[in-house]
N, C-alpha and C positions, 0 to 999 in steps of 0.2 A: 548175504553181504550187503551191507548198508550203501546206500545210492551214490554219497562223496565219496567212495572209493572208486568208483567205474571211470578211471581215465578217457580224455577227450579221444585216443585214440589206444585201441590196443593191437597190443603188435605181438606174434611170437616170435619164438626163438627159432633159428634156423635149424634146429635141431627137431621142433616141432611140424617142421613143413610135412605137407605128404611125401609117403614114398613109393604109393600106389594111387593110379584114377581109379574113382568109383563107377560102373559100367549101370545105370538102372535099371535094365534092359532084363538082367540077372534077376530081380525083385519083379518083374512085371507078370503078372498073372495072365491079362491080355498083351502078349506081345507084338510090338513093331509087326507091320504086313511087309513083305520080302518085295526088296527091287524087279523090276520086273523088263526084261529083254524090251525092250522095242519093237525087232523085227518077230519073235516067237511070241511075247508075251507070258513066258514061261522065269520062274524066279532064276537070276541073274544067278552064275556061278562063281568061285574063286576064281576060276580060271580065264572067266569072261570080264570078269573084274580088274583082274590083274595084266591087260592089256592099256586101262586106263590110268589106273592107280598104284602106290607102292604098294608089295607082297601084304608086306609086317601090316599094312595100313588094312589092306584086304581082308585081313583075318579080324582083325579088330571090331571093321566095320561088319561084320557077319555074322559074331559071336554075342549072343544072346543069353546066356548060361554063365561066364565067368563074373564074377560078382570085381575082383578086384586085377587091374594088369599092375605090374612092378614099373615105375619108372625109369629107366636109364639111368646111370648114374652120371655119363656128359650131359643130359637132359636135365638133371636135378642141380646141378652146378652150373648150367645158365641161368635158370630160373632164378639162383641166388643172387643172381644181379642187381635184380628188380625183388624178388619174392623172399618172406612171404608181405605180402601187400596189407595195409590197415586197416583196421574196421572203425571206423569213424563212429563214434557219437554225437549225433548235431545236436549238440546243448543251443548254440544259438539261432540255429532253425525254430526248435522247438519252442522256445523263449519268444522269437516275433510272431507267431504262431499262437501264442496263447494257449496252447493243445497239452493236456495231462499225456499224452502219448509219448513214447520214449522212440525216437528215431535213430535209426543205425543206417552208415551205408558202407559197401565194401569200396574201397576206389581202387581203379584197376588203371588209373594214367600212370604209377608211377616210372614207366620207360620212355622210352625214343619215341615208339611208335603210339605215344599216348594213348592204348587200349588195352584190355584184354586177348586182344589176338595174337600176343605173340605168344599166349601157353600152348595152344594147336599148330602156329608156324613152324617154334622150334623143335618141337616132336615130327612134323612132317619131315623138314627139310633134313633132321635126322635120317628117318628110314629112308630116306630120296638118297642122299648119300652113302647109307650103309649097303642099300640097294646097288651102286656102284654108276648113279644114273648121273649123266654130262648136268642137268636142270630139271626145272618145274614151268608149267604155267600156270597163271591161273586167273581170276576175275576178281575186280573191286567195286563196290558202290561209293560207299565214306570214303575211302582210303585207307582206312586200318587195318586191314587184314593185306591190302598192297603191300603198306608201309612193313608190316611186321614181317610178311614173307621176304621181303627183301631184307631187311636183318636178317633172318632167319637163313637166307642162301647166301649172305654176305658171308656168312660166321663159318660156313660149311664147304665157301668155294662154289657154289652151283649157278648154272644159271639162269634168271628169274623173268621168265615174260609174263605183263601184268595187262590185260584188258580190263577197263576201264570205266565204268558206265560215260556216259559220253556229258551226262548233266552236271556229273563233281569232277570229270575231268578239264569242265569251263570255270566252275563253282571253286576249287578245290587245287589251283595251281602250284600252291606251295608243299599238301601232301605229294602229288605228282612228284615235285622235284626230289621232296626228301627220300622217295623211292630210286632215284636217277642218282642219289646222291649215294646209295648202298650200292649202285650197281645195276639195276633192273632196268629196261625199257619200257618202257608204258605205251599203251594205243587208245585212242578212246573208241569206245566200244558203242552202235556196230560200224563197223569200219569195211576198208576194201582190201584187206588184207586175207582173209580167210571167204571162202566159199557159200558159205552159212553167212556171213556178215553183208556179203552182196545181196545176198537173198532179202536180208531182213529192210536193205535201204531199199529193195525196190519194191517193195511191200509198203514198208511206211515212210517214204520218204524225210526228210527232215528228223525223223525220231530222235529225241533227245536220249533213248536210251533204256535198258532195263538190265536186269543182273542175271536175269533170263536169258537176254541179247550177248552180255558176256561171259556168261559159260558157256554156251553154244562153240564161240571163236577160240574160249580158250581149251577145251574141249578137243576141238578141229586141230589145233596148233600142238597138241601134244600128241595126238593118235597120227597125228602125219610126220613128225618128227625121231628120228632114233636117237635113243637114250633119255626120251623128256616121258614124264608125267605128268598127269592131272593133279593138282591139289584143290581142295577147297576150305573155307573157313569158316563156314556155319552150314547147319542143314545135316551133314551127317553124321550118322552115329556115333564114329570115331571120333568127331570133333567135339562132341557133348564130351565123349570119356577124356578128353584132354584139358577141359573146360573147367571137368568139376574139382579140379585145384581150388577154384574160387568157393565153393561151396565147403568143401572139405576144411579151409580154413576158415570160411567165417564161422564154422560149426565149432569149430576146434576155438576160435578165441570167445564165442559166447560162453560156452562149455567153461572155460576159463573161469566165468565170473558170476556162473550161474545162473546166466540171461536164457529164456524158452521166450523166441520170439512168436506173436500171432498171426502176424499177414507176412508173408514176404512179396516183394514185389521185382520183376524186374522187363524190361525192354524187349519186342518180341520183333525179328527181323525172320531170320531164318529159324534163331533159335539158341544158336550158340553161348550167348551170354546166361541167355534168362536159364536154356540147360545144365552148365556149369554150375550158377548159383544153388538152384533148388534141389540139385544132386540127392546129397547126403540127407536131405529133411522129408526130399519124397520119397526116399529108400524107407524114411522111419514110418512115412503112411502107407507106405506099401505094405512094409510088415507087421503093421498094426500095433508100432509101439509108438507112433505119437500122431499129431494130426497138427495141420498148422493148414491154413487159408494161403491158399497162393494165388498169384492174379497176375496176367500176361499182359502187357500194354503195346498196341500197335496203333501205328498211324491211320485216321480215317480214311483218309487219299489209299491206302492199300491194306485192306481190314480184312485177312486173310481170315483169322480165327473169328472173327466175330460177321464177318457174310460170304465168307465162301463157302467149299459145298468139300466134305470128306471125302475124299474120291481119291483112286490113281489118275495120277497126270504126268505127264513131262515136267520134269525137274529145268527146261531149258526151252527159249523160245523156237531154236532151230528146230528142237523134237528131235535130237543126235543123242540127247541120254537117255539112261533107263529112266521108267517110269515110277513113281514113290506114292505109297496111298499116303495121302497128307490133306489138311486144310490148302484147298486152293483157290486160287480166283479165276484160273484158266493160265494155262503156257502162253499164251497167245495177251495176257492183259497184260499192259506198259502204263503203270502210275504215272501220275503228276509229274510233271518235274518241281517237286517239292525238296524240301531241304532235310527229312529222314535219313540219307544218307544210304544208309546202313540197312535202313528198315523198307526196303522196296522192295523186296523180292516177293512175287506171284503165289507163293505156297510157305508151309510149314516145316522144321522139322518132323519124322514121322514119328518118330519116339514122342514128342511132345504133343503131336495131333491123337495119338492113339489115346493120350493120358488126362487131355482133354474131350475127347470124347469118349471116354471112361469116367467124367463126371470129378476130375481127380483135381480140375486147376479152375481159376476160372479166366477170361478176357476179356478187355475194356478197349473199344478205341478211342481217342482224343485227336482231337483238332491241333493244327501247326500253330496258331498264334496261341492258343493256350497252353501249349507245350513253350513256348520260347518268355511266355509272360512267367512261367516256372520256374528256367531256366534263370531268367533276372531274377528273382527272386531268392533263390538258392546260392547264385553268386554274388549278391550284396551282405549276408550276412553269412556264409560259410565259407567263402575267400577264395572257390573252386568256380572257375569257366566250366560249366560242361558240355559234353560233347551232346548235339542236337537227340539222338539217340537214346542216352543216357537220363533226358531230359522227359521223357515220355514217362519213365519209373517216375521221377521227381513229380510231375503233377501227380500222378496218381496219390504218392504217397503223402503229399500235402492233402488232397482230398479225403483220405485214409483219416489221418492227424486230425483236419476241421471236424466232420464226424464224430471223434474220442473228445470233440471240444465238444461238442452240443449234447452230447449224451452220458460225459462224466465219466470214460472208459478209460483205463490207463493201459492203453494195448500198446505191446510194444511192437514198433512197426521194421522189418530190414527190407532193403533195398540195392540194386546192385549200378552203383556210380560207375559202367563201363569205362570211359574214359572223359579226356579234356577235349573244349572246344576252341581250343584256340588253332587251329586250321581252319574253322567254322566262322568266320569275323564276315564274311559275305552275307551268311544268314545271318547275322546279329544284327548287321547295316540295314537289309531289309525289313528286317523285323521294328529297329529304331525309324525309318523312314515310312511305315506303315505302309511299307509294300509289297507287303506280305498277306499272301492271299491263305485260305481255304475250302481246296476244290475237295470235293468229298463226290467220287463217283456214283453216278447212279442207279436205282435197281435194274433199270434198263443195260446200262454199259457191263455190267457184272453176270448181266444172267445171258449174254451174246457173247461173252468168254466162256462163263459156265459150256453153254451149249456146244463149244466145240472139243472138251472134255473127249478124250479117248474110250471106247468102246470096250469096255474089259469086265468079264464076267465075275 
């Protein structure tokens, strides 16, 4: 197909959306290491799971073998709201850029809750509901996975208590409301609300907070509660297999035009994002029918894949959940109060830590003002604010692009544009008043979390 055919954006047809998540887990030769009890240390059960989380959600999250789940068909008729979302071609990235490189990106603002999180909210708040449960709790950094859970329990009736990291809940006042605005109460997290949250202020006083420190509380707030659940919106399994909508469609519109991309890239928090994307592409390197370069980007200030240590740890600062082998930096480490958002959390997806330390992906960290110098970059000539997060992809793949400039390579680059920044105008201000720092931990502070690492054979 000749080059002036490939529209500035390709869109399917509703008809073409997924009507099953793709599970990688099914494809994985080395699979995910099994949750693991707290007090036994022995691999967590349905049963012991299903105290915290919905049923339908529990099976999901445990099953390792089914390659594809069927979507709901109320679940595939919200999505249509918003989905299926567009795969951009940055002709005028590329153009200021100078770069032979052909860039693509998925954008995943086009809703409310300007991100991709509402394809895992509205599947939870689902089985919360089918489940026959009063609400949810649960924990936000950014606020997009707050924001979308509260749509998500708005649409369903339930309802939504949000802890908050306590840095974007000062940062971040107008996500807060627009959660208040669906319904939800919000806290900033840790607070004195829960038992664990006391704990942690009298530990670290003043802490501005960690995602760690909000799962803990909201964790607490559901297992002490009748009729509430746990949800969460990156990190587990279940939420990858919800994710990779995103991947499944941008596969499905390259496929379209006969584009085989080389590198994908996308933003590494917990996980959620960058696992939904790379779905379908690392199902094909699993199986040995294609191979594409993937490459995870997390922030320096919390470099989980690129200095912490693969290990079981506590998924939560309190040490109240199960334990997950994952890239970590320790339960116990509380980043920056930097403007990643989204991208704080102490540890990895496990699916994703196993698949990187399977030699399978690779990971880059980047500095905050070079990350925001990207972000202007990308929205002066693509028309798109994005989301600080989302901006971690964006450098890399401009770096990606200058590289194909110097060396004559026409590699085609995708990347996955989570969401918009315009709840983000506090970092922008910072970043234009050059008051914006980069604290980059050090090996000291990293290997005195390392070392308090749980003990597990």
């Amino acid at each position: 197909m000749k080059e002036n055919k490939i529209p500035y954006k390709i869109y399917l047809d509703e008809k073409e959306m997924p009507t099953a998540w793709y599970n990688m887990r099914a494809d994985m030769k080395n699979k995910p290491a099994p949750l693991l009890n707290p007090g036994t240390l022995r691999p967590m059960t349905a049963e012991e799971l299903s105290g915290v989380f919905c049923e339908e959600l529990v099976k999901q999250e445990l099953d390792d073998t089914t390659a594809y789940f069927e979507i709901p068909e109320e679940i595939r008729d919200f999505y249509k709201m918003y989905r299926p979302s567009p795969l951009v071609r940055a002709y005028c990235l590329e153009k200021k850029l100078g770069t032979p490189a052909k860039i693509y990106y998925k954008f995943e603002g086009n809703n409310t809750s300007g991100s991709h999180k509402l394809n895992s909210a509205i599947a939870q708040a689902y089985y919360a509901k089918k489940q026959g449960l009063k609400g949810v709790t649960t924990e936000t950094g950014a606020g997009q996975w707050g924001t979308a859970l509260s749509m998500a329990c708005s649409y369903f009736e339930l309802d939504c208590k949000v802890y908050m990291v306590k840095v974007s809940y000062e940062q971040k006042p107008f996500r807060r409301e627009v959660m208040r605005t669906y319904g939800a109460s919000v806290t900033p997290s840790p607070s004195m609300e829960t038992e664990v949250g006391k704990k942690i202020l009298a530990e670290f006083p003043g802490t501005t907070g960690s995602l760690g420190c909000a799962i803990s509380e909201a964790v607490e707030a559901a297992t002490t509660r009748e009729g509430y659940r746990y949800v969460l919106g990156s990190v587990l399994n279940q939420v990858l297999l919800h994710q990779s909508v995103i991947g499944l469609e941008t596969k499905a519109a390259l496929d379209k035009y006969g584009i085989k991309p080389d590198i994908i890239i996308g933003c590494a928090g917990g996980g959620s994002n960058l696992g939904g994307l790379i779905a379908p592409f690392m199902g094909e390197k699993l199986r040995g029918e294609a191979d594409y370069r993937i490459i995870a980007v997390e922030p320096a200030s919390c470099p989980s894949f690129t200095r912490g240590k693969f290990a079981y740890d506590f998924c939560d600062t309190g040490m109240v959940c199960p334990l997950a082998k994952m890239y970590t930096l320790g339960s116990s480490f509380i980043p920056a109060a930097n403007h990643a958002g989204g991208l704080r959390y102490h540890g990895m997806s496990t699916t994703l830590s196993q698949l990187y330390d399977d030699g399978l992906m690779e990971a880059v960290s980047v500095k905050q003002t070079e990350v925001f110098q990207a972000a202007e970059q990308f929205a002066r000539v693509e028309g798109i604010l994005p989301a600080p997060e989302s901006s971690h992809a964006i450098k890399v793949a401009i770096d990606e692009a200058m590289r194909c400039k110097e060396t004559g390579e026409e590699k085609t680059i995708v990347f996955g544009l989570t969401g918009t920044g315009y709840f983000d105008m506090v970092a922008y201000e910072k970043f234009h008043d050059g008051a914006m720092t980069d604290y980059i931990p050090s090996d000291e502070e990293i290997q005195a979390n390392i070392d308090r690492l749980p003990k597990v054979d």
